[in-house]
MARLOZA-524507 format. One record per residue (C-alpha): residue in three letters; residue number from 1; x, y, z. Coordinates in Angstrom, 2 decimals. Example, Ala and Ser with C-alpha at 12.3 -4.5 7.8 and 13.67 -1.06 7.14 Angstrom:
MARLOZA-524507
rec res->ALA&n->1&x->12.30&y->-4.50&z->7.80
rec res->SER&n->2&x->13.67&y->-1.06&z->7.14
This chain:
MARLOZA-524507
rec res->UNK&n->1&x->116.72&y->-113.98&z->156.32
rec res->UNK&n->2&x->118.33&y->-110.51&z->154.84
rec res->UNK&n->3&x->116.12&y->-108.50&z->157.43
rec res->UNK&n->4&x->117.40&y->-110.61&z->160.28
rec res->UNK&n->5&x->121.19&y->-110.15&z->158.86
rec res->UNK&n->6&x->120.45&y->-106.57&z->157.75
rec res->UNK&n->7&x->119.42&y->-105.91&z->161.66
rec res->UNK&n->8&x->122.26&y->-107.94&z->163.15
rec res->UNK&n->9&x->124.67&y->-105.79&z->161.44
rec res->UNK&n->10&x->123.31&y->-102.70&z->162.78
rec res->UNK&n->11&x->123.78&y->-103.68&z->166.22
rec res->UNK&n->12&x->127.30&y->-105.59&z->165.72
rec res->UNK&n->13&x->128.63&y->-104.09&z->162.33
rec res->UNK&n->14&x->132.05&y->-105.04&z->162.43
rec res->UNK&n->15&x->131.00&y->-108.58&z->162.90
rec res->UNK&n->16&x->130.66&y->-108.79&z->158.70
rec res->UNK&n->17&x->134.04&y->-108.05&z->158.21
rec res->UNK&n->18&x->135.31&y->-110.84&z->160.77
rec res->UNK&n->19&x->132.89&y->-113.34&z->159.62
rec res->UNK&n->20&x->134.19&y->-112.97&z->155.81
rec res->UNK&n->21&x->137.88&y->-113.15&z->157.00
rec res->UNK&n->22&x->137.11&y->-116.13&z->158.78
rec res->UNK&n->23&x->135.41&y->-117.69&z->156.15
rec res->UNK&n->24&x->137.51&y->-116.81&z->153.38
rec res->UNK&n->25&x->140.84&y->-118.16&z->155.64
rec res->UNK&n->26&x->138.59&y->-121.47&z->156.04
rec res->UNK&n->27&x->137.66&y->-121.53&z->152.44
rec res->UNK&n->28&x->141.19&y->-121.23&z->151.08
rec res->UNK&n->29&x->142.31&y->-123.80&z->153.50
rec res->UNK&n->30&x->140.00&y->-126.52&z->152.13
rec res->UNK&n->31&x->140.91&y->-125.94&z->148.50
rec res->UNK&n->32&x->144.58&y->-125.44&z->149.41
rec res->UNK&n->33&x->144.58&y->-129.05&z->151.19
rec res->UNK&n->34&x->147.90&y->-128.56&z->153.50
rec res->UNK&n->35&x->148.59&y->-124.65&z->153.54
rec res->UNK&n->36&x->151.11&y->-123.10&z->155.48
rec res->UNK&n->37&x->150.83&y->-120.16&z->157.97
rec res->UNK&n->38&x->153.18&y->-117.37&z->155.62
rec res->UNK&n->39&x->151.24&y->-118.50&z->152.29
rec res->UNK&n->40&x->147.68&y->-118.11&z->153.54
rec res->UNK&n->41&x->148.29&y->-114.68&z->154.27
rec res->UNK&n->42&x->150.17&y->-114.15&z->151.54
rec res->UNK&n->43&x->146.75&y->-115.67&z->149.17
rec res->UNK&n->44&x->144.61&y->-113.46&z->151.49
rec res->UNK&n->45&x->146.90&y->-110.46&z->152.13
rec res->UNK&n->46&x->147.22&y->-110.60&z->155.76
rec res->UNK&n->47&x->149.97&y->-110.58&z->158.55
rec res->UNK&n->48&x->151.68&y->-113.01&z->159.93
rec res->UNK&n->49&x->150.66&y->-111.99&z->162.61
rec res->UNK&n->50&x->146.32&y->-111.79&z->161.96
rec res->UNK&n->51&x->147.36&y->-115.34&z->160.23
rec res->UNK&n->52&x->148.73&y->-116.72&z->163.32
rec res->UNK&n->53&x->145.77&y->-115.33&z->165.60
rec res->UNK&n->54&x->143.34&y->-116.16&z->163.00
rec res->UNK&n->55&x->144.21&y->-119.73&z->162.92
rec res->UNK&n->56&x->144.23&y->-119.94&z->166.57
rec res->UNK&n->57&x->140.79&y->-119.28&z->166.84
rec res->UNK&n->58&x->139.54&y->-121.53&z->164.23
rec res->UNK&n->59&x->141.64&y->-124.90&z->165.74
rec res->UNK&n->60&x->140.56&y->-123.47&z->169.42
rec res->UNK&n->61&x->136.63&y->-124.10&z->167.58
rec res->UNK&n->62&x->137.81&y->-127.47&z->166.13
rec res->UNK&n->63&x->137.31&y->-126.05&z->162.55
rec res->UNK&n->64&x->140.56&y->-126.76&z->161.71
rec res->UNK&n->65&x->143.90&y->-129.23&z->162.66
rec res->UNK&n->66&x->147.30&y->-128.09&z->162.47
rec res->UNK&n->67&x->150.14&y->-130.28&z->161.64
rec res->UNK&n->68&x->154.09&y->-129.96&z->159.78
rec res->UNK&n->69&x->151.70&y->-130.59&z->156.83
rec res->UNK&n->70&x->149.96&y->-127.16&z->157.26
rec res->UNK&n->71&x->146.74&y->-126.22&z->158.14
rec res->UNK&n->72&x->143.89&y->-128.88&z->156.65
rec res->UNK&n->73&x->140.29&y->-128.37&z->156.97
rec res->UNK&n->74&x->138.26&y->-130.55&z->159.80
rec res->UNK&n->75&x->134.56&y->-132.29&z->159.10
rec res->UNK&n->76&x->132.68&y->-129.38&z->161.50
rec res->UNK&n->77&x->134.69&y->-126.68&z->159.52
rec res->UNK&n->78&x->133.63&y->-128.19&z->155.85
rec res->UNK&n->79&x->129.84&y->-127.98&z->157.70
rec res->UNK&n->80&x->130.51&y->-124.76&z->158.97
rec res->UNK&n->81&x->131.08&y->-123.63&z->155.23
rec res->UNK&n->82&x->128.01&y->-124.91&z->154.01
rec res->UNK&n->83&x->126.05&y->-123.18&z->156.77
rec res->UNK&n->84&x->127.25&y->-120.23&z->156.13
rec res->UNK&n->85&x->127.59&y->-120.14&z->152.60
rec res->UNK&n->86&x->124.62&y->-117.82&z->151.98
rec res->UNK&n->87&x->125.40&y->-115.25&z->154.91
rec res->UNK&n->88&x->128.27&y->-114.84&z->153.69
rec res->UNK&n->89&x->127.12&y->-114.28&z->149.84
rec res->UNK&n->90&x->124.23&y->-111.42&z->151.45
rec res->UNK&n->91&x->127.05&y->-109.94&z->153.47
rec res->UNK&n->92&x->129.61&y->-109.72&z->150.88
rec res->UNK&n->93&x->126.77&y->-108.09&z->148.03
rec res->UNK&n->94&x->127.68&y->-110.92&z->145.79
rec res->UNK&n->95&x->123.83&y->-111.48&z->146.19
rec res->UNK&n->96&x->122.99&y->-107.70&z->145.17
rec res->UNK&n->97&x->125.54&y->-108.20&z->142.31
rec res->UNK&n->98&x->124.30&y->-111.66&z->140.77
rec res->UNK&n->99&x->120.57&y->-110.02&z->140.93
rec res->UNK&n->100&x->121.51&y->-106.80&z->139.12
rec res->UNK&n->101&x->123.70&y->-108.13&z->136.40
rec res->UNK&n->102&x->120.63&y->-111.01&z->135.94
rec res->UNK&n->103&x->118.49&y->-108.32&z->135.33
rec res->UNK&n->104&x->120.73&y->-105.98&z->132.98
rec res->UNK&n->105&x->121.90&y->-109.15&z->130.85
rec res->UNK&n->106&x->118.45&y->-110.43&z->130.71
rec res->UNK&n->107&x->119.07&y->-113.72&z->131.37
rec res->UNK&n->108&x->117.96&y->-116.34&z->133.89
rec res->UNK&n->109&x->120.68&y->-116.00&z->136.91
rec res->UNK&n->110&x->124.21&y->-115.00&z->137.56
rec res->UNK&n->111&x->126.12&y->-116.47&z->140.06
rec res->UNK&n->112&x->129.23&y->-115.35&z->141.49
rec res->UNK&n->113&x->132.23&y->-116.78&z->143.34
rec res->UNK&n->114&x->134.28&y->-115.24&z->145.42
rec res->UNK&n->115&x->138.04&y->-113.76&z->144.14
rec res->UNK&n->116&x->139.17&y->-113.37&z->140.50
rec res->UNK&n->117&x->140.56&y->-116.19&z->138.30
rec res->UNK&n->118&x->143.33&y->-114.01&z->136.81
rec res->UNK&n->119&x->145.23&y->-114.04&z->139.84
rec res->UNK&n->120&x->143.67&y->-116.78&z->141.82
rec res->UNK&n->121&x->143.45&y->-120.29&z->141.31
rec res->UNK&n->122&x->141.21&y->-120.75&z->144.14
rec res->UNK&n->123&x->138.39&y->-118.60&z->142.62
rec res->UNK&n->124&x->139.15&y->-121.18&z->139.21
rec res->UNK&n->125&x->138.20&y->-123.69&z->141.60
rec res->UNK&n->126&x->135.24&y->-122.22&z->143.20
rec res->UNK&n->127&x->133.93&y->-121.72&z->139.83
rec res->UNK&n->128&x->134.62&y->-125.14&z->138.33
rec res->UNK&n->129&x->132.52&y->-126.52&z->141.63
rec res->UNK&n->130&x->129.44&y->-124.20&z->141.28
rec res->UNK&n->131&x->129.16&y->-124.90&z->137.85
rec res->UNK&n->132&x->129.24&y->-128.65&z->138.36
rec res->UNK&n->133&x->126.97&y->-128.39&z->141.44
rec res->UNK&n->134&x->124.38&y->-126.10&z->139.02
rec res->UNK&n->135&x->124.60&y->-128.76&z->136.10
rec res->UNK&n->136&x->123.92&y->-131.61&z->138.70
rec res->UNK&n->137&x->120.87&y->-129.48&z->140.04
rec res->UNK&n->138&x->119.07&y->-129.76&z->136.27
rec res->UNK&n->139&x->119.82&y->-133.03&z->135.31
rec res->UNK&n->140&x->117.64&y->-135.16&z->134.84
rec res->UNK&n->141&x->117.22&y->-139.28&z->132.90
rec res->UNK&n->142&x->118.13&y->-139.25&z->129.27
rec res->UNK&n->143&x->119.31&y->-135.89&z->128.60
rec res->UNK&n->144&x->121.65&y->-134.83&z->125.44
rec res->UNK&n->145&x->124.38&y->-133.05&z->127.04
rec res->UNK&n->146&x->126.42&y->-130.20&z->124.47
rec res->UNK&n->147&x->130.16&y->-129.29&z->125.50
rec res->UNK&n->148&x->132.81&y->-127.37&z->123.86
rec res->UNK&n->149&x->136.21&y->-127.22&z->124.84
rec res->UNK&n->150&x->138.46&y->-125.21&z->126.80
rec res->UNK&n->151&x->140.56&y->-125.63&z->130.16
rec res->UNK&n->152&x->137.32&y->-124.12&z->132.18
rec res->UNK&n->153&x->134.91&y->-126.42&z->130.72
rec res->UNK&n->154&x->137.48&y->-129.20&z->131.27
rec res->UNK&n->155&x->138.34&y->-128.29&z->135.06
rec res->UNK&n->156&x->134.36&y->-128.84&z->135.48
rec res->UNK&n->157&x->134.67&y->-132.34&z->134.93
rec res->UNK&n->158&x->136.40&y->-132.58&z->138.37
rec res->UNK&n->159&x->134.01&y->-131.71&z->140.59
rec res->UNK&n->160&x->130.86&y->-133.34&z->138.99
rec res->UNK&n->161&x->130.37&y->-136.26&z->141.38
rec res->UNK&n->162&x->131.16&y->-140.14&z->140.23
rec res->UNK&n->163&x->127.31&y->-141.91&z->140.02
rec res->UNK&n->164&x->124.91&y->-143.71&z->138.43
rec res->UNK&n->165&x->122.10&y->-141.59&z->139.60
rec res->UNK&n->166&x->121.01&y->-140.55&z->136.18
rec res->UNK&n->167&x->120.44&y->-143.12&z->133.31
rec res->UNK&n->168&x->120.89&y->-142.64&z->129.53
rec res->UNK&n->169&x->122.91&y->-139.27&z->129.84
rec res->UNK&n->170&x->124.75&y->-138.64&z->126.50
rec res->UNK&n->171&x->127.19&y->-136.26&z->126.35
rec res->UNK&n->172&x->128.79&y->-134.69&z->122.61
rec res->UNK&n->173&x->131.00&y->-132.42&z->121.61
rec res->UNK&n->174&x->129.44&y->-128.96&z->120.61
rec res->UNK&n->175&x->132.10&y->-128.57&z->117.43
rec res->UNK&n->176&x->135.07&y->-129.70&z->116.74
rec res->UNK&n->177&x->139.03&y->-129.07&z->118.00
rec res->UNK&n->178&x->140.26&y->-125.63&z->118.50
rec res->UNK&n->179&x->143.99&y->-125.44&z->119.96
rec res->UNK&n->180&x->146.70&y->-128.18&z->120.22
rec res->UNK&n->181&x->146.11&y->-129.52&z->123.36
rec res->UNK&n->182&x->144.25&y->-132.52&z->123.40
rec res->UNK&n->183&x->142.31&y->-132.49&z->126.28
rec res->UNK&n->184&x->141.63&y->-129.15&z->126.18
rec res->UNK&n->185&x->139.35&y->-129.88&z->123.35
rec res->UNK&n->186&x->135.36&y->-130.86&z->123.87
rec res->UNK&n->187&x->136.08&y->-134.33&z->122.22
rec res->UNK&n->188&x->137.89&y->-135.42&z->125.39
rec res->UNK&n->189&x->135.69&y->-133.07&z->127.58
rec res->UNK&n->190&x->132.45&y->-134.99&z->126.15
rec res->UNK&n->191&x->134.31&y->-138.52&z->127.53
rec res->UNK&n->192&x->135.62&y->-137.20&z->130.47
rec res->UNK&n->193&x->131.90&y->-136.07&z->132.03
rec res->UNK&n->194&x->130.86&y->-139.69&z->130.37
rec res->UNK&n->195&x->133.14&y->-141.54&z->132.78
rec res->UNK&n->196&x->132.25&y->-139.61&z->135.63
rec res->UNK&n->197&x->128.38&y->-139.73&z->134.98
rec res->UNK&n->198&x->127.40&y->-143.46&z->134.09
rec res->UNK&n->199&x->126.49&y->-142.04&z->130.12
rec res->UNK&n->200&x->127.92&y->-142.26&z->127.08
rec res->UNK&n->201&x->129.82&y->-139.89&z->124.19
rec res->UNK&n->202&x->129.65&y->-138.99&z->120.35
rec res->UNK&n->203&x->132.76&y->-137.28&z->119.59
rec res->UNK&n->204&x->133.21&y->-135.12&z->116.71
rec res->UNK&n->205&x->136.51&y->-134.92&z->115.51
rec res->UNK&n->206&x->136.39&y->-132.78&z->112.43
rec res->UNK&n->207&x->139.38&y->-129.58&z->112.64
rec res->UNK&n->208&x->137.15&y->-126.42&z->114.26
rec res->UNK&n->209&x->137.26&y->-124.58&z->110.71
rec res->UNK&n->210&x->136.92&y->-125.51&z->107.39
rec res->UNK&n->211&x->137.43&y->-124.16&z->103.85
rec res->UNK&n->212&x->134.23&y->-123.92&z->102.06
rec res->UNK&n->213&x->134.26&y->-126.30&z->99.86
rec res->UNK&n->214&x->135.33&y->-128.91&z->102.51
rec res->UNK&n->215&x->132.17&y->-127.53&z->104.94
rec res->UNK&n->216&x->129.61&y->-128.22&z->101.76
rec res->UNK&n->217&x->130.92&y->-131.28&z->101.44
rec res->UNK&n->218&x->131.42&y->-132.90&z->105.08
rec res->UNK&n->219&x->127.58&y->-131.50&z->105.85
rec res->UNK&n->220&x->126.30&y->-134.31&z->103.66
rec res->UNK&n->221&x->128.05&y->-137.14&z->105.37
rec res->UNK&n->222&x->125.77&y->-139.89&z->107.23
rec res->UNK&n->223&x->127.58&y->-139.17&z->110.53
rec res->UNK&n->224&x->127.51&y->-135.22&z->110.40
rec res->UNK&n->225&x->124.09&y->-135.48&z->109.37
rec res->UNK&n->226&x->123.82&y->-137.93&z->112.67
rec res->UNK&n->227&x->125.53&y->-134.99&z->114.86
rec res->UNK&n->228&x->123.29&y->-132.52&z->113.50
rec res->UNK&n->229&x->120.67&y->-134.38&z->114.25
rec res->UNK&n->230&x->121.86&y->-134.32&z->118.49
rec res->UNK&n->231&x->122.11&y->-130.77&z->118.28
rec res->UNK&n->232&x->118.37&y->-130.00&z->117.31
rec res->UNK&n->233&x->117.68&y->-132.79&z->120.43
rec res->UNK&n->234&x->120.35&y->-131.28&z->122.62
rec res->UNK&n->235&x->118.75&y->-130.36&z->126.29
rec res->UNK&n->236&x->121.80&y->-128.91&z->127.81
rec res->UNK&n->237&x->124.70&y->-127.05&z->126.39
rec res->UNK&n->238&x->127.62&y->-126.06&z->128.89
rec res->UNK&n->239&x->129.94&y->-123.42&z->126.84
rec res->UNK&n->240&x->132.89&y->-120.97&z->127.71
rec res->UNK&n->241&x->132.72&y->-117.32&z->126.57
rec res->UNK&n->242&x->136.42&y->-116.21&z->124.26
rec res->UNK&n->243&x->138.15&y->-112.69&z->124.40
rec res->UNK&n->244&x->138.25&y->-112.62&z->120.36
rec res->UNK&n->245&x->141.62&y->-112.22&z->120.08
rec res->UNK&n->246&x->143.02&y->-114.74&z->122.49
rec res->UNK&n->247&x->140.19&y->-117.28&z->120.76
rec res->UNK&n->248&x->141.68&y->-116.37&z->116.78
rec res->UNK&n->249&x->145.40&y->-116.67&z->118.10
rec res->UNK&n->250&x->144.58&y->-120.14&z->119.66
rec res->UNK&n->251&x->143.12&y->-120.91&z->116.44
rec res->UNK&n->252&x->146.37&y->-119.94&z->114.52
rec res->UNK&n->253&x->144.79&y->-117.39&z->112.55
rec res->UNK&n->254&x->147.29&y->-115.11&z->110.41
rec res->UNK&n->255&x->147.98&y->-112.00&z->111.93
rec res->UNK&n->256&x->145.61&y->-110.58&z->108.57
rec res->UNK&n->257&x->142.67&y->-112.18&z->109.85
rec res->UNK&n->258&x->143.20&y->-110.80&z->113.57
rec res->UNK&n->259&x->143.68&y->-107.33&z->112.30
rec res->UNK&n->260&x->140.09&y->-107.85&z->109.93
rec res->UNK&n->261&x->138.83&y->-109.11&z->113.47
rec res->UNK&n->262&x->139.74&y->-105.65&z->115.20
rec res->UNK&n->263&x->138.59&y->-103.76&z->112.10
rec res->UNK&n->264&x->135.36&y->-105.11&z->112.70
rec res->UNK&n->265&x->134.97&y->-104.72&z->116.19
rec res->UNK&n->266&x->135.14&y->-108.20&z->117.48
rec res->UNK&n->267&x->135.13&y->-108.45&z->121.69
rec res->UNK&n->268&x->133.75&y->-111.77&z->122.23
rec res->UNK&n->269&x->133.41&y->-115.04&z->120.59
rec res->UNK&n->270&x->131.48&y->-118.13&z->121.43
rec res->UNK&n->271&x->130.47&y->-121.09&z->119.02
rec res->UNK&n->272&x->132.57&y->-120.15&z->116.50
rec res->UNK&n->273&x->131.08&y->-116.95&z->115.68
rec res->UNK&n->274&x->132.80&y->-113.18&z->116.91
rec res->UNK&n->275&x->130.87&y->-110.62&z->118.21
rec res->UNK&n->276&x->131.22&y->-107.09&z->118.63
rec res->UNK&n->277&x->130.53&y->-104.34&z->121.97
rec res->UNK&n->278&x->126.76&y->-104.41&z->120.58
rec res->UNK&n->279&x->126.69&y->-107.94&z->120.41
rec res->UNK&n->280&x->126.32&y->-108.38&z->116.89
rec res->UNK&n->281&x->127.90&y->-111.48&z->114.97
rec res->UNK&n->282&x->131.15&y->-109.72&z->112.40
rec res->UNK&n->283&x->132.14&y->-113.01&z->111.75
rec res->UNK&n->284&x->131.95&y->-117.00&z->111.69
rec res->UNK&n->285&x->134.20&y->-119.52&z->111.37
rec res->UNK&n->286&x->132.87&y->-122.64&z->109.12
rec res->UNK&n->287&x->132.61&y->-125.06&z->111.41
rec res->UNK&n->288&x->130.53&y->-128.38&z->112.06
rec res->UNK&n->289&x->128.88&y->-127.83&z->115.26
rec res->UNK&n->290&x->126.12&y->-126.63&z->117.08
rec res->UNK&n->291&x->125.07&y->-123.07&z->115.78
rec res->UNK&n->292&x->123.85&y->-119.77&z->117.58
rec res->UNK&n->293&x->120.25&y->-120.21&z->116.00
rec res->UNK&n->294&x->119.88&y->-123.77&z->117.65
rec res->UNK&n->295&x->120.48&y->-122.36&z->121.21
rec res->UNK&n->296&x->117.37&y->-120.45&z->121.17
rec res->UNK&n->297&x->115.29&y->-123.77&z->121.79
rec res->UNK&n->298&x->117.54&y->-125.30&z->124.16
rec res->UNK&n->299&x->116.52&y->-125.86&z->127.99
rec res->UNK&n->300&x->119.26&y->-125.09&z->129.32
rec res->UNK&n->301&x->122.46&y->-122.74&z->128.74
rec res->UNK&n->302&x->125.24&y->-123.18&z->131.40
rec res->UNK&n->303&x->127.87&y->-120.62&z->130.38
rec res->UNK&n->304&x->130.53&y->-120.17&z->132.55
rec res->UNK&n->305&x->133.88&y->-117.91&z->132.47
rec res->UNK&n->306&x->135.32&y->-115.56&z->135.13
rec res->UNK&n->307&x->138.80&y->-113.01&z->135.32
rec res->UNK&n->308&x->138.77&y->-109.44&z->135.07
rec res->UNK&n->309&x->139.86&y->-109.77&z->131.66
rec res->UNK&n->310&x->137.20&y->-111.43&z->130.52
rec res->UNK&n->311&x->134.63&y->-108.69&z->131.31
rec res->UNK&n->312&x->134.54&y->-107.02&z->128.20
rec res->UNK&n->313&x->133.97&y->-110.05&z->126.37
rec res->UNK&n->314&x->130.91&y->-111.11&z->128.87
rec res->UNK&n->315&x->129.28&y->-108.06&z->128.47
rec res->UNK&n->316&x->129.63&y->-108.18&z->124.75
rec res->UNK&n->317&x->128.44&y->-111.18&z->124.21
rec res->UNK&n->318&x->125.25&y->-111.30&z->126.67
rec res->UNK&n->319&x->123.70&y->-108.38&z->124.53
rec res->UNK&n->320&x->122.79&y->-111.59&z->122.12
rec res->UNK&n->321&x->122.72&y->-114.44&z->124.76
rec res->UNK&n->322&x->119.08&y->-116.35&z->124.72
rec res->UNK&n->323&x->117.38&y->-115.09&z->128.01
rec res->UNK&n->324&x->117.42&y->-118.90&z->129.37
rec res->UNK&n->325&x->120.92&y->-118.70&z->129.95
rec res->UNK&n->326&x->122.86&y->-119.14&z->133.14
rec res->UNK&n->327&x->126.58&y->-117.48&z->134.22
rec res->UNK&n->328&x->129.00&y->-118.66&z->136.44
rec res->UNK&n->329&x->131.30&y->-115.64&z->136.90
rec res->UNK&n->330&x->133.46&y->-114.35&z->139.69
rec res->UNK&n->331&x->133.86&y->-111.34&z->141.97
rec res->UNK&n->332&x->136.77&y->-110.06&z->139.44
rec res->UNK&n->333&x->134.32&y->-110.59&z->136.15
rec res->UNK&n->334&x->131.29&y->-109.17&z->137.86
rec res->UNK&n->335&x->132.87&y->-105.92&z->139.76
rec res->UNK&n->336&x->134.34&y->-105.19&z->136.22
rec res->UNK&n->337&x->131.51&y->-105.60&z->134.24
rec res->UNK&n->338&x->129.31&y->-103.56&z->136.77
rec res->UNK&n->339&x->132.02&y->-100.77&z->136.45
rec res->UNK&n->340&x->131.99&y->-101.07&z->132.75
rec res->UNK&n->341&x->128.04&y->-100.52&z->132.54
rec res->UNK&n->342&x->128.41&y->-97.78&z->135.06
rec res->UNK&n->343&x->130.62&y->-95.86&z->133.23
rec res->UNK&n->344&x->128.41&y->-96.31&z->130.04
rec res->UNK&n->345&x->125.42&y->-94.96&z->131.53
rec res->UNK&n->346&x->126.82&y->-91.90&z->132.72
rec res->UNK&n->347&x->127.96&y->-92.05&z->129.21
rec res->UNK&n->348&x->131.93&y->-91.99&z->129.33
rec res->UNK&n->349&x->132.47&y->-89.16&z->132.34
C-alpha cells in the first residue's frame, strides 16, 4: 500500500496536505459532537474563511450535517474515517515515527495519535480510544487484568465497549491510592472496566506508601498474601508513566524528599519506583502492589501516556521497560522524544 501512496503523491503532491486537513476537520468534528464554524478553526488554526469552504465541501459529500447545533459528524463520514485511517497515519509519518521509536525503545510497538494532550483534549481522547481498542484486541476468556490509577488510565474506561463477549475477566488494582481524588485512583479504575466488561474486581485499598514497619507487617496478612498471589497470575497490566516530580507532589511528599528526588536524578516514575535519564531505579516507595520484577513475566504491558511534557519521562523510563511492552503516545510525546534522542546522538550540538 505505501508504494501505491508513495507514487500517488508524486504525481498529485499537494493532495497529502488536503487529505490531512480534511481529515483532521472531520476528526475533530466527531469528538467535538456539535462544533461551531469560529472554534474549529480556532482547534485547528485555520480561517474563517478555509473553515467555511472546508465545511462546504464535506456537507456537499454528505460527510457531514450542519445545523444551529454546529457541525455533527454523518454515518458515511464516521466510515470515511475508518477508511482512511491508515493513509492518513503513512502520509502524516506517524507510521515512520511509531516504527523508529519501537525500535530505539526496544519494545514491542508504539502507536501514535494525532495532536498533543498538553494543549488538546481531542488528542486525550484519541488516546484513551486506541488504548481501549488495543486492550480489546488481546483479550481473551479468564484473564487477570492489572490497573493503576490516574485520570489517563481512568478516561480509558470510556471507550472500552459495554459486553459480555469475554467471560471470567478479573480486573485489580496494581497498588494502592495515590492522590485525593477518588476515582482517580486504580481501586475505582479496577470497578469501573468491571462494569463495562461483564468481570469482576479485587480492590486494594491500602494508602500507596507505607512506613516500614507497617509494610513488614501488612505483607503477612491473608488478603495481601491473596493480592500477591494475582500479581504473579496477572496476564495484563495497563499502567501510566509519572514525570517524578509531579508523581512525589501528588503524593504529598515534603519538599525534603523532592529535593533528595532531584539530587538523585529522578525523571520518571512508574509502580512506585523513580527512575533516572539512564533508567535506573534511585528510589521506591513501600508500597503493596505489583513490583517492577513481576512485569518481566507478564503477557502483556499496555502503557500509555502522551504531552510534550511527558517526553523526558518516556524516554527515561523505557531504557528499563520489559521489551513486551506496548505505548500509546501522541504526536506531541513522540516528535519530542525523537528530538530529544537526536540531539543526544549528535551528542549535545
Amino acid at each position: 500500500m505505501e508504494s501505491l501512496l508513495n507514487a500517488q503523491l508524486k504525481l498529485i503532491p499537494e493532495m497529502s496536505e488536503l487529505l490531512q486537513k480534511r481529515y483532521r476537520i472531520l476528526q475533530t468534528i466527531q469528538l467535538t459532537k456539535g462544533i461551531g464554524r469560529r472554534v474549529l478553526g480556532e482547534q485547528l488554526g485555520l480561517s474563517e474563511r478555509d473553515t467555511r469552504k472546508e465545511l462546504d465541501t464535506l456537507r456537499n459529500q454528505s460527510l457531514i450535517d450542519i445545523s444551529r447545533d454546529g457541525a455533527a459528524i454523518t454515518p458515511k463520514g464516521t466510515q470515511l474515517l475508518t477508511d482512511l485511517k491508515e493513509v492518513v497515519r503513512v502520509w502524516s509519518g506517524r507510521l515512520q515515527l511509531e516504527q523508529q521509536l519501537t525500535k530505539y525503545l526496544s519494545i514491542k510497538e508504539v502507536i501514535i495519535v494525532p495532536g498533543n494532550v498538553d494543549t488538546n483534549t481531542n488528542a486525550a481522547t484519541l488516546l484513551s480510544q486506541e488504548a481501549a481498542k488495543y486492550l480489546e484486541s488481546i483479550l481473551t476468556d479468564e484473564k487477570i487484568v492489572a490497573v493503576t490509577g490516574g485520570s489517563t488510565i481512568a478516561s480509558i474506561t470510556n471507550f472500552v465497549h459495554e459486553t459480555s463477549k469475554w467471560k471470567q475477566l478479573l480486573f485489580i488494582a496494581a497498588r494502592g491510592g495515590v492522590g485525593k481524588d477518588v476515582s482517580f485512583q486504580a481501586n475505582t479504575i479496577a470497578s469501573l472496566f468491571a462494569g463495562k466488561m461483564n468481570g469482576t474486581y479485587r480492590t486494594l485499598y491500602m494508602p500507596d506508601s507505607l512506613s516500614e514497619e507497617a509494610y513488614t507487617t501488612m505483607k503477612k496478612e491473608p488478603f495481601i498474601q491473596e493480592m500477591m498471589d494475582l500479581y504473579e497470575r496477572t496476564n495484563i497490566v495497563i499502567h501510566g508513566i509519572g514525570d517524578a516530580e509531579e508523581m512525589a507532589r501528588r503524593r504529598n511528599t515534603n519538599e525534603l524528599e523532592i529535593e533528595r528526588l532531584k539530587e538523585a536524578g529522578s525523571v520518571s516514575e512508574a509502580f512506585g519506583y523513580y527512575f533516572n535519564e539512564q533508567g535506573e531505579a534511585v528510589h521506591r516507595i513501600r508500597t503493596i502492589g505489583i513490583q517492577l520484577k513481576q512485569l518481566q513475566h507478564i503477557e502483556h504491558l499496555l502503557a500509555v501516556a502522551g504531552g510534550v511534557k511527558k517526553a523526558k519521562a518516556l524516554l527515561s523510563y523505557f531504557k528499563q521497560a520489559p521489551e513486551q511492552t506496548v505505548l500509546v503516545t501522541d504526536e506531541g510525546a513522540a516528535n519530542e522524544m525523537m528530538h530529544i534522542i537526536s540531539h543526544n546522538q549528535l551528542g549535545g550540538i
